[in-house]
Chimera marker file (.cmm) of the C-alpha trace (Angstrom):
<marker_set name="trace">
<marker id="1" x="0.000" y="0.000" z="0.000" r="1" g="1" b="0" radius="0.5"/>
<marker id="2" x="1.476" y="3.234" z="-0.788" r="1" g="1" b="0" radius="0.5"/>
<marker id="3" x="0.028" y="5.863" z="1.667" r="1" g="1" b="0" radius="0.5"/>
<marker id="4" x="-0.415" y="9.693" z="0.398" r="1" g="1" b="0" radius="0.5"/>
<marker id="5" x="0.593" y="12.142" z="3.770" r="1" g="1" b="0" radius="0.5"/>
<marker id="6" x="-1.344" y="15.409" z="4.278" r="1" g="1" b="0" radius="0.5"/>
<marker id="7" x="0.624" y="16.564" z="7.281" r="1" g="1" b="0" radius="0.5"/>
<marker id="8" x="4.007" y="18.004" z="6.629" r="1" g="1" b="0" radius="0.5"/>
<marker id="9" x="5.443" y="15.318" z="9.255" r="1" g="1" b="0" radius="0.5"/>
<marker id="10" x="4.454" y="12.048" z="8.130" r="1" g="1" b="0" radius="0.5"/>
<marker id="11" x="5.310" y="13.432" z="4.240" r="1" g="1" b="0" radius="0.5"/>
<marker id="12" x="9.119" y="14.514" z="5.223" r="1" g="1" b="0" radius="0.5"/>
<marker id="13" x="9.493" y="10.953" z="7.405" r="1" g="1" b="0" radius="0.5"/>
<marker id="14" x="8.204" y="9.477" z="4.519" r="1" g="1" b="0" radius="0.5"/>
<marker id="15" x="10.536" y="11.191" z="2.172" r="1" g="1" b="0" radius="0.5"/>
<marker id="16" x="13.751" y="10.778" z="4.279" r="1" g="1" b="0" radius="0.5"/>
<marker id="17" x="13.182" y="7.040" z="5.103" r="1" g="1" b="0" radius="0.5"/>
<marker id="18" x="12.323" y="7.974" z="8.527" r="1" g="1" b="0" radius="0.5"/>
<marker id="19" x="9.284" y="5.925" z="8.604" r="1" g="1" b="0" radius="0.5"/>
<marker id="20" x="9.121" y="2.204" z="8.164" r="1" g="1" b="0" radius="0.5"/>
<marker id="21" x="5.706" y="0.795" z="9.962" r="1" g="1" b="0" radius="0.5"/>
<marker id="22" x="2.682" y="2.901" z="11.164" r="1" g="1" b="0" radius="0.5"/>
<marker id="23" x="-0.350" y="0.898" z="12.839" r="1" g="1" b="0" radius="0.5"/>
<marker id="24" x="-2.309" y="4.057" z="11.551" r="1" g="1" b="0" radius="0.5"/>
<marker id="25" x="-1.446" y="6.629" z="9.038" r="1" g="1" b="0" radius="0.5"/>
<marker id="26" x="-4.787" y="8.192" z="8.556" r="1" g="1" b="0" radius="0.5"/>
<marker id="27" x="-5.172" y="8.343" z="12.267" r="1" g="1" b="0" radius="0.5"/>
<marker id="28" x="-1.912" y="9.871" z="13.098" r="1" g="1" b="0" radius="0.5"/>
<marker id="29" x="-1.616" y="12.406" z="10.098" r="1" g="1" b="0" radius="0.5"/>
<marker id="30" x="-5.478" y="13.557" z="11.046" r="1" g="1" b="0" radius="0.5"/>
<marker id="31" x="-4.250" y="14.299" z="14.375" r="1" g="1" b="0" radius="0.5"/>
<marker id="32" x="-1.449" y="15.993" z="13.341" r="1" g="1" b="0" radius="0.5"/>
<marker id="33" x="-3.489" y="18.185" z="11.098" r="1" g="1" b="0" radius="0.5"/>
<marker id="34" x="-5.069" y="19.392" z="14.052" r="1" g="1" b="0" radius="0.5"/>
<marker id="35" x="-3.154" y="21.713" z="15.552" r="1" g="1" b="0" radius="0.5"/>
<marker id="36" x="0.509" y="21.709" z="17.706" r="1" g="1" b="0" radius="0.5"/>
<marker id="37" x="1.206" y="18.274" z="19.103" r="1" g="1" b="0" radius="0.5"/>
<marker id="38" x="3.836" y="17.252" z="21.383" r="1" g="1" b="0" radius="0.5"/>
<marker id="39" x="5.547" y="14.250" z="21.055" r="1" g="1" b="0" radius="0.5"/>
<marker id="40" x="8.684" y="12.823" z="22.936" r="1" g="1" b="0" radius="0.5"/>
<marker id="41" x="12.103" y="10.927" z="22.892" r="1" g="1" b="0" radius="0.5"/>
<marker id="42" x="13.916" y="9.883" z="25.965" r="1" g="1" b="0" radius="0.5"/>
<marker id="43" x="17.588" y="9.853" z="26.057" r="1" g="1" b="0" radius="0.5"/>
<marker id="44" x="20.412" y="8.777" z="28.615" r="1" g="1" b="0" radius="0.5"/>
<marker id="45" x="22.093" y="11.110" z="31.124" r="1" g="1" b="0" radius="0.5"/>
<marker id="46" x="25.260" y="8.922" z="31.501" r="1" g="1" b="0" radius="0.5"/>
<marker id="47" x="27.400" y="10.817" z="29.151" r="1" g="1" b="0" radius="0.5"/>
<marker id="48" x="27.797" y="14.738" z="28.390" r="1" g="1" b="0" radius="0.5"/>
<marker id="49" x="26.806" y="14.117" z="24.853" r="1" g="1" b="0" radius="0.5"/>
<marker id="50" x="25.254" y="12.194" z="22.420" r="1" g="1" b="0" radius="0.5"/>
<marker id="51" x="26.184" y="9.400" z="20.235" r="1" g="1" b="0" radius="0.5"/>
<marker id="52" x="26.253" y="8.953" z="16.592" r="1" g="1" b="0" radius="0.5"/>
<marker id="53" x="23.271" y="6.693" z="17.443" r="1" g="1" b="0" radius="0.5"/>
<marker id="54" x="20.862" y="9.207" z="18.846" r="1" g="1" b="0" radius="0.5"/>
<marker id="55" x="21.033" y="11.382" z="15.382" r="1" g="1" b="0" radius="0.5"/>
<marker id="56" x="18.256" y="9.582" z="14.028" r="1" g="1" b="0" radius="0.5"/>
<marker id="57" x="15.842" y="10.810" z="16.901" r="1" g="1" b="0" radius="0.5"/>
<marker id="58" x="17.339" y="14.514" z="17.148" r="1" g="1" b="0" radius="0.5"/>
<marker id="59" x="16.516" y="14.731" z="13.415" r="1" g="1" b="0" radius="0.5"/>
<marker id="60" x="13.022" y="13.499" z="13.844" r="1" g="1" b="0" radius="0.5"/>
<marker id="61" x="12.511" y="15.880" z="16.777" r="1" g="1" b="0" radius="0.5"/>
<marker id="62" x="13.930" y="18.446" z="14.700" r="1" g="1" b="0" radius="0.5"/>
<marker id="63" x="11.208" y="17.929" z="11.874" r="1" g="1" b="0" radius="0.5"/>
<marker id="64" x="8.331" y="17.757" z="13.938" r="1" g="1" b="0" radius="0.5"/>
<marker id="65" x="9.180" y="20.935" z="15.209" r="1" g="1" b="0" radius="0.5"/>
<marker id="66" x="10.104" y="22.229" z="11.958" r="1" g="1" b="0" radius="0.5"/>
<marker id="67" x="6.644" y="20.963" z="10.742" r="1" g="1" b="0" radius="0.5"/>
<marker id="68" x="4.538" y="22.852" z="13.938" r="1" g="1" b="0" radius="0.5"/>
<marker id="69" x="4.783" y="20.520" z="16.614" r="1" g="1" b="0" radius="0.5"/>
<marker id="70" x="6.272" y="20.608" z="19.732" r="1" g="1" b="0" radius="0.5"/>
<marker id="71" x="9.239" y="18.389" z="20.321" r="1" g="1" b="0" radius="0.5"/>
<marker id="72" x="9.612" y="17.303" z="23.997" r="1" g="1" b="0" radius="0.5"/>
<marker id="73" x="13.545" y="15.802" z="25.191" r="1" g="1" b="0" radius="0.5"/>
<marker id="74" x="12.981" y="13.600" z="28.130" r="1" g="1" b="0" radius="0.5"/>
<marker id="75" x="16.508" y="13.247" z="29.820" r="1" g="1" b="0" radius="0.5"/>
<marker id="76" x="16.779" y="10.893" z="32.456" r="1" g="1" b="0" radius="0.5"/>
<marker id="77" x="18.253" y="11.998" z="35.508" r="1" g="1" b="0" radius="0.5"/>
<marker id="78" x="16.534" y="9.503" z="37.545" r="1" g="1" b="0" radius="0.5"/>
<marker id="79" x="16.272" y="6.593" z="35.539" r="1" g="1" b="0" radius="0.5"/>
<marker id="80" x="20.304" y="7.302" z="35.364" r="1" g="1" b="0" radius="0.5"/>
<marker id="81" x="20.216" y="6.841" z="38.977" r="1" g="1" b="0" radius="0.5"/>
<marker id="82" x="19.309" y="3.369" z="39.290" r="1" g="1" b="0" radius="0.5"/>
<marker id="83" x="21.534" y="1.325" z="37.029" r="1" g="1" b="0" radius="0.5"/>
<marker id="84" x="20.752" y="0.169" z="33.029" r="1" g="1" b="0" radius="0.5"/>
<marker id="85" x="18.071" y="-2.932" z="32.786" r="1" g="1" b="0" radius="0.5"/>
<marker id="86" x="19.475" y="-3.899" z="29.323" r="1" g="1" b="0" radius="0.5"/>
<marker id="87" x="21.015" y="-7.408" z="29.067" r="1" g="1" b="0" radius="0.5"/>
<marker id="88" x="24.882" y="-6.083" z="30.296" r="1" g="1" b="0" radius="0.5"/>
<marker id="89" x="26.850" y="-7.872" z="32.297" r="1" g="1" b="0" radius="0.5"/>
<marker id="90" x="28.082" y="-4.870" z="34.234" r="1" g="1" b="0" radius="0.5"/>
<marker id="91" x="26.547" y="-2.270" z="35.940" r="1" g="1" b="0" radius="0.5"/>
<marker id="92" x="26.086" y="1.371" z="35.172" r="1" g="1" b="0" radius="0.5"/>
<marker id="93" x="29.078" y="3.287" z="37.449" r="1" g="1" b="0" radius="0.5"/>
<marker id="94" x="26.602" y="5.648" z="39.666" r="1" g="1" b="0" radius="0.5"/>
<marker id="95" x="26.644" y="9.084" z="39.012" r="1" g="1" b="0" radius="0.5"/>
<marker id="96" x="26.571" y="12.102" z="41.485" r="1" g="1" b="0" radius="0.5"/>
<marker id="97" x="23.390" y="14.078" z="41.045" r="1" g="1" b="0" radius="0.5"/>
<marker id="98" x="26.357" y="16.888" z="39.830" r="1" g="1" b="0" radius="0.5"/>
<marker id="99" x="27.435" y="14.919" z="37.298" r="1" g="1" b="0" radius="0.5"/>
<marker id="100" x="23.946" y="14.183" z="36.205" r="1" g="1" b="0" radius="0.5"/>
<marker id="101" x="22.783" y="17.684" z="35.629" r="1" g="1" b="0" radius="0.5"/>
<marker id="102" x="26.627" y="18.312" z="34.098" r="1" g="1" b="0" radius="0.5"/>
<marker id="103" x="25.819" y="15.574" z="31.721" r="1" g="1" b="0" radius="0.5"/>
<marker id="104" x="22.172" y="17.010" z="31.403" r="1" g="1" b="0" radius="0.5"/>
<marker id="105" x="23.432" y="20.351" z="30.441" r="1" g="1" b="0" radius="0.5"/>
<marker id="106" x="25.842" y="19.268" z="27.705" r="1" g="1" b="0" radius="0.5"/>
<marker id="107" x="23.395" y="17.019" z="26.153" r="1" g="1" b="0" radius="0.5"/>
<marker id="108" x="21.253" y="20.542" z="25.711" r="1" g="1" b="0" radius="0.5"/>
<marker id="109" x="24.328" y="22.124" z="24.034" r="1" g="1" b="0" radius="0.5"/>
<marker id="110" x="24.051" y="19.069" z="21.422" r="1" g="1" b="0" radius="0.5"/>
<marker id="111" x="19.902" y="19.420" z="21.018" r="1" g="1" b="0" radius="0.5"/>
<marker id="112" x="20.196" y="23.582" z="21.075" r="1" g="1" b="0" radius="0.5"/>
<marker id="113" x="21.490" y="23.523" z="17.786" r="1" g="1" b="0" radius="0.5"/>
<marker id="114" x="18.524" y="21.480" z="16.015" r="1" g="1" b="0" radius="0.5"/>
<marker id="115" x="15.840" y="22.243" z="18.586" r="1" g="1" b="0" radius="0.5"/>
<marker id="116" x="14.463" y="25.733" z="19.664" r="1" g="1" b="0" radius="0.5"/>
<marker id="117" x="14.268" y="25.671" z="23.318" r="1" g="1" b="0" radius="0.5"/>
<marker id="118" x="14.127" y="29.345" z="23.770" r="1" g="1" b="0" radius="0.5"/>
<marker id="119" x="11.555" y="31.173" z="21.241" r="1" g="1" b="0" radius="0.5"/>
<marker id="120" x="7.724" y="32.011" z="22.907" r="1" g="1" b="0" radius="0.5"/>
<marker id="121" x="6.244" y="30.040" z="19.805" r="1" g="1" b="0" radius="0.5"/>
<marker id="122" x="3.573" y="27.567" z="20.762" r="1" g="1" b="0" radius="0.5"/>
<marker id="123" x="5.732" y="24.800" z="19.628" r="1" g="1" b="0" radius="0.5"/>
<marker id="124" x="8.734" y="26.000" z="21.716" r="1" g="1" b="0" radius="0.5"/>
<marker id="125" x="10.767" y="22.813" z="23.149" r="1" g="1" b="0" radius="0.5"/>
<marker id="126" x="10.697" y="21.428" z="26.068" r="1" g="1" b="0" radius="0.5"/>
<marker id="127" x="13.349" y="19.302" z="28.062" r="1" g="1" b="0" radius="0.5"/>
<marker id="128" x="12.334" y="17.554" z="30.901" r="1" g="1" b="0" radius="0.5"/>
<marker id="129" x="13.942" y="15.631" z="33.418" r="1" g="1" b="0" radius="0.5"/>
<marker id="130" x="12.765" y="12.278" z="34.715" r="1" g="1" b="0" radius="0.5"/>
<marker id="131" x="14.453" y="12.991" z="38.555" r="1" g="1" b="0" radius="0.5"/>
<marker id="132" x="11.593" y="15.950" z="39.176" r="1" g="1" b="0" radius="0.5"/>
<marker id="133" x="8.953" y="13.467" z="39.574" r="1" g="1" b="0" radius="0.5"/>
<marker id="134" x="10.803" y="10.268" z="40.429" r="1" g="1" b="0" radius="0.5"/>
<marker id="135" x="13.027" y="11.551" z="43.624" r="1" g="1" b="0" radius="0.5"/>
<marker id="136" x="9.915" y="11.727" z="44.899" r="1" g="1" b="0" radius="0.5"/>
<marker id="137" x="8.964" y="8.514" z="45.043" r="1" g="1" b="0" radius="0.5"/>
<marker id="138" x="9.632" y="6.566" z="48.296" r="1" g="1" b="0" radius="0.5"/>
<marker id="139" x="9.754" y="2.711" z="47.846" r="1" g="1" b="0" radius="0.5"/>
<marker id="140" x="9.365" y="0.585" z="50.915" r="1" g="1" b="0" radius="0.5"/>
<link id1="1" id2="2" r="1" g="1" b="0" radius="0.2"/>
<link id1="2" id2="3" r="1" g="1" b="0" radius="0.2"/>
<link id1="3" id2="4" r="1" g="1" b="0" radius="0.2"/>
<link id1="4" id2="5" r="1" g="1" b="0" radius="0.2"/>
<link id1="5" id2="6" r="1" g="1" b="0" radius="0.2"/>
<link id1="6" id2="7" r="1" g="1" b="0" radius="0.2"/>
<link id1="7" id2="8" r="1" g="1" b="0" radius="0.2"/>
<link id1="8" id2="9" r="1" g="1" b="0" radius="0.2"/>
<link id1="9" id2="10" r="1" g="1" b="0" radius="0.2"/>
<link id1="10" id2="11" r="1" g="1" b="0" radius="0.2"/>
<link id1="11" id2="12" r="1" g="1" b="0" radius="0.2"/>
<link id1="12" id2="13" r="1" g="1" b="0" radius="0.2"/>
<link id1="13" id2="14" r="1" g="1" b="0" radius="0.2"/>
<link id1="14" id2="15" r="1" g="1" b="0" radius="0.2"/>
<link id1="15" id2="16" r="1" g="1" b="0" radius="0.2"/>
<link id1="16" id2="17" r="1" g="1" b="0" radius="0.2"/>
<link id1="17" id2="18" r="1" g="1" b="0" radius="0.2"/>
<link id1="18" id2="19" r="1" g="1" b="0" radius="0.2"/>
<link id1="19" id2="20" r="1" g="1" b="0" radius="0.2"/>
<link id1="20" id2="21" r="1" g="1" b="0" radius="0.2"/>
<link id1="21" id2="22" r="1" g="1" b="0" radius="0.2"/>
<link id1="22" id2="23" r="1" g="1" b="0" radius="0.2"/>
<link id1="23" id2="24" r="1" g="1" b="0" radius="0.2"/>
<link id1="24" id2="25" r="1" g="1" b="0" radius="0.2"/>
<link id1="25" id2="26" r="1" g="1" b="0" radius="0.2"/>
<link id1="26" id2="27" r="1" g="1" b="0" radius="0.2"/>
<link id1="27" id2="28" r="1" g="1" b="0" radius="0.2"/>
<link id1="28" id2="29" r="1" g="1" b="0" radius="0.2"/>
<link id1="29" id2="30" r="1" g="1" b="0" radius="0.2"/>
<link id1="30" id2="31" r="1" g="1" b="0" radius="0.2"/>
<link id1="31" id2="32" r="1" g="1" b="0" radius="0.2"/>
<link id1="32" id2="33" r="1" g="1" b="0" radius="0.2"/>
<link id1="33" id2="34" r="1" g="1" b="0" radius="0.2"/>
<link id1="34" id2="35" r="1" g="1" b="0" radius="0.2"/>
<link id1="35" id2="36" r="1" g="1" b="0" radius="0.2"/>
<link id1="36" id2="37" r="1" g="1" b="0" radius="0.2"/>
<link id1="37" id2="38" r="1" g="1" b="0" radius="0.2"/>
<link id1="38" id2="39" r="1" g="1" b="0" radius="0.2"/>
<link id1="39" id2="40" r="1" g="1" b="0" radius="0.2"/>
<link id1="40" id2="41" r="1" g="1" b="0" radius="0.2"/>
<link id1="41" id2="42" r="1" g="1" b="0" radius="0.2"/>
<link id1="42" id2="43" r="1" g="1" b="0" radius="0.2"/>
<link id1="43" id2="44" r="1" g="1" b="0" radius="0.2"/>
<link id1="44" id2="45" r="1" g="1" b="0" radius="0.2"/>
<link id1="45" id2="46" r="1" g="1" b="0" radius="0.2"/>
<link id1="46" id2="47" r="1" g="1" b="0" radius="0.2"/>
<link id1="47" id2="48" r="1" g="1" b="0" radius="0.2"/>
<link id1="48" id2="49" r="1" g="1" b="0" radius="0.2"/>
<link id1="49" id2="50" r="1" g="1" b="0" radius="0.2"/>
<link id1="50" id2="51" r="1" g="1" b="0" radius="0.2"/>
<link id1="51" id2="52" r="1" g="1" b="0" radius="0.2"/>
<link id1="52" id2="53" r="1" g="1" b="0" radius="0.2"/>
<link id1="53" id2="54" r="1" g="1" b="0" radius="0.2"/>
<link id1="54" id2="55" r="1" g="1" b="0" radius="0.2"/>
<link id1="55" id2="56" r="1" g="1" b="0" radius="0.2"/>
<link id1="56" id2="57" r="1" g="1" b="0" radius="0.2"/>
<link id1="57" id2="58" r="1" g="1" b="0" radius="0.2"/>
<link id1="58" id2="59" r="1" g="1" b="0" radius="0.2"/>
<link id1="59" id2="60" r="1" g="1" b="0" radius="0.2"/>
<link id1="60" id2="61" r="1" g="1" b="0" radius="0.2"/>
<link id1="61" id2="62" r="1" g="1" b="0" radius="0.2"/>
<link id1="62" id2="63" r="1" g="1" b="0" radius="0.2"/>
<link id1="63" id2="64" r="1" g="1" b="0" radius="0.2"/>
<link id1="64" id2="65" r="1" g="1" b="0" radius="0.2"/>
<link id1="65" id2="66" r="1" g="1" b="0" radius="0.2"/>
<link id1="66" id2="67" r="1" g="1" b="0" radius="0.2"/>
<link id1="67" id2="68" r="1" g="1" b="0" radius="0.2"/>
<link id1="68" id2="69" r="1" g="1" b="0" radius="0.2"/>
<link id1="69" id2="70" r="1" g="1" b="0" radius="0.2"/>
<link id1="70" id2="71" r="1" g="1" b="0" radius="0.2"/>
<link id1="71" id2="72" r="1" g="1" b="0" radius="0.2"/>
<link id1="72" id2="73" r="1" g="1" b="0" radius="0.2"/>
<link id1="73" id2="74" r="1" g="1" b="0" radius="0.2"/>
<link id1="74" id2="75" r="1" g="1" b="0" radius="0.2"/>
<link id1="75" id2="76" r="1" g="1" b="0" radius="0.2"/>
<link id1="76" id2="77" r="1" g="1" b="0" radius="0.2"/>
<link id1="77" id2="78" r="1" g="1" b="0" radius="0.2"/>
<link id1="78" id2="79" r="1" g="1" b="0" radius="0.2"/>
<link id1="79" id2="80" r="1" g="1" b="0" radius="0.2"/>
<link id1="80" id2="81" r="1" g="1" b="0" radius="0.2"/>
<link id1="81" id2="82" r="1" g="1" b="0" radius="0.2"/>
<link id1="82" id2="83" r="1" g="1" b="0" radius="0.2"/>
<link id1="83" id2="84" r="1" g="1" b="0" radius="0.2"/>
<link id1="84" id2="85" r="1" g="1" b="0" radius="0.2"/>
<link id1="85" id2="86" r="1" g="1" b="0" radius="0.2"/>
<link id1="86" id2="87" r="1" g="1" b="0" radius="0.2"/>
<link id1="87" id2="88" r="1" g="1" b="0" radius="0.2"/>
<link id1="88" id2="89" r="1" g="1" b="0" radius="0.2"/>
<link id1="89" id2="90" r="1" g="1" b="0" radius="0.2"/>
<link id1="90" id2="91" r="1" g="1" b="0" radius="0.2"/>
<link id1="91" id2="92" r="1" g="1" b="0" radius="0.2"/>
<link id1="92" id2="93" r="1" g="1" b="0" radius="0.2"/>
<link id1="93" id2="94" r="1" g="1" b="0" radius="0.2"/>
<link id1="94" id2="95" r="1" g="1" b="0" radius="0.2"/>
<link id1="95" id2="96" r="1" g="1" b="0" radius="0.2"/>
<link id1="96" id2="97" r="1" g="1" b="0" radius="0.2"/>
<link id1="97" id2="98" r="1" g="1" b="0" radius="0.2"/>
<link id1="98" id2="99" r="1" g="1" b="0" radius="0.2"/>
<link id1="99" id2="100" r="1" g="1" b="0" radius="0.2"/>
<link id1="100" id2="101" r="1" g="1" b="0" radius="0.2"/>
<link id1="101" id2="102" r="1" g="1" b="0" radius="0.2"/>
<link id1="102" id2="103" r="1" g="1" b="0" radius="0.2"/>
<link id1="103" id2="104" r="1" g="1" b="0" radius="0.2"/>
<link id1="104" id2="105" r="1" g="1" b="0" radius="0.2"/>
<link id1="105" id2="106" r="1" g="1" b="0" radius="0.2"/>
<link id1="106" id2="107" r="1" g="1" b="0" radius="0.2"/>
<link id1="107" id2="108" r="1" g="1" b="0" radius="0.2"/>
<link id1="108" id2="109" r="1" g="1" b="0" radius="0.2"/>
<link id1="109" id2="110" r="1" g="1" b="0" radius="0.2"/>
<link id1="110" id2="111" r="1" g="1" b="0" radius="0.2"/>
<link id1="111" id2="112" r="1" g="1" b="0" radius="0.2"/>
<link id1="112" id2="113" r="1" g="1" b="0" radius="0.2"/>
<link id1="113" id2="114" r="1" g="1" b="0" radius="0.2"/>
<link id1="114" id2="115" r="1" g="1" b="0" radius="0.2"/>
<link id1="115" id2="116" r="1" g="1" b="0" radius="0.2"/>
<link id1="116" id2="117" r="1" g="1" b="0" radius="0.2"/>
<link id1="117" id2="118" r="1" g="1" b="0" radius="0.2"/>
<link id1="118" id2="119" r="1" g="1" b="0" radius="0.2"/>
<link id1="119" id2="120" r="1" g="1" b="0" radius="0.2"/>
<link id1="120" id2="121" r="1" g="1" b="0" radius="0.2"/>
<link id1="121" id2="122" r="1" g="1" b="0" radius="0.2"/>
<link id1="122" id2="123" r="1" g="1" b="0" radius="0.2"/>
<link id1="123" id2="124" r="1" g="1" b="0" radius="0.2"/>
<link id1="124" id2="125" r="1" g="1" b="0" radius="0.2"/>
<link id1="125" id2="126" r="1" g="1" b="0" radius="0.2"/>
<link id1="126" id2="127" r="1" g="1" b="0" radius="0.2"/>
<link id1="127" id2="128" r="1" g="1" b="0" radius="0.2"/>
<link id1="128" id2="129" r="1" g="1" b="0" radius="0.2"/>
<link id1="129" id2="130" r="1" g="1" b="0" radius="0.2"/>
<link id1="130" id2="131" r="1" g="1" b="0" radius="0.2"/>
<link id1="131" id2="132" r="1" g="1" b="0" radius="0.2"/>
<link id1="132" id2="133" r="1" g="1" b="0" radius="0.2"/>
<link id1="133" id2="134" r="1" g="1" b="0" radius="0.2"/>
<link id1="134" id2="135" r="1" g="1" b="0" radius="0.2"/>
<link id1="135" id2="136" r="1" g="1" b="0" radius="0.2"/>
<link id1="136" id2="137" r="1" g="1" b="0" radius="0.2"/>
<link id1="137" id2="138" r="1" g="1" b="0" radius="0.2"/>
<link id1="138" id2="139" r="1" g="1" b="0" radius="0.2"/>
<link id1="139" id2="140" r="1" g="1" b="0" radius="0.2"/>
</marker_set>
């Protein structure tokens, strides 16, 4: 089936290879005919930049805010806290809550030059950071 975009989104993932699999393309380009949308991607706080890896996701963030939407960076300072789940056989090395937010702010450097943080448009980006909510929590 070759799908026909309407939203300036879906057409430039489209065009660039971007997209692969949708469950829904009518659903998700009507929606994103409708106005600003946010939309995020989480990334890693373990480093003070970005890999090759993650250029695939600051490009895509940079197009949907390119296209009117509002990109949303989700850094994890708490989920950086308590160690990697993926199949490793060694541990993350724990991080000072320092280092976190030092890693935190150079990641920003990397995404301020793709992503508008800073302008009062309606799609201005967000980054958020996972420890606001999450050193909160108190586990028994």
């Amino acid at each position: 089936m070759t799908y026909h975009p309407k939203s300036d989104f879906v057409a430039v993932m489209m065009e660039r290879g971007f997209l692969a699999d949708c469950t829904d393309y009518q659903g998700l380009d009507e929606a994103l005919m409708q106005g600003v949308r946010p939309a995020y991607i989480g990334f890693d706080a373990t480093a003070k930049s970005l890999h090759v890896g993650s250029l695939i996701q600051i490009m895509m963030l940079r197009w949907f805010q390119k296209t009117g939407h509002q990109p949303i960076t989700l850094m994890g300072g708490g989920t950086t806290k308590v160690g990697d789940p993926s199949f490793r056989a060694d541990e993350r090395p724990l991080l000072t809550e320092a280092q976190i937010d030092d890693n935190i702010a150079g990641i920003k450097k990397v995404f301020s030059a793709y992503i508008d943080y800073d302008s009062d448009a309606p799609n201005k980006a967000l980054m958020l950071n996972n420890a606001e909510w999450l050193d909160d929590l108190k586990l028994p």
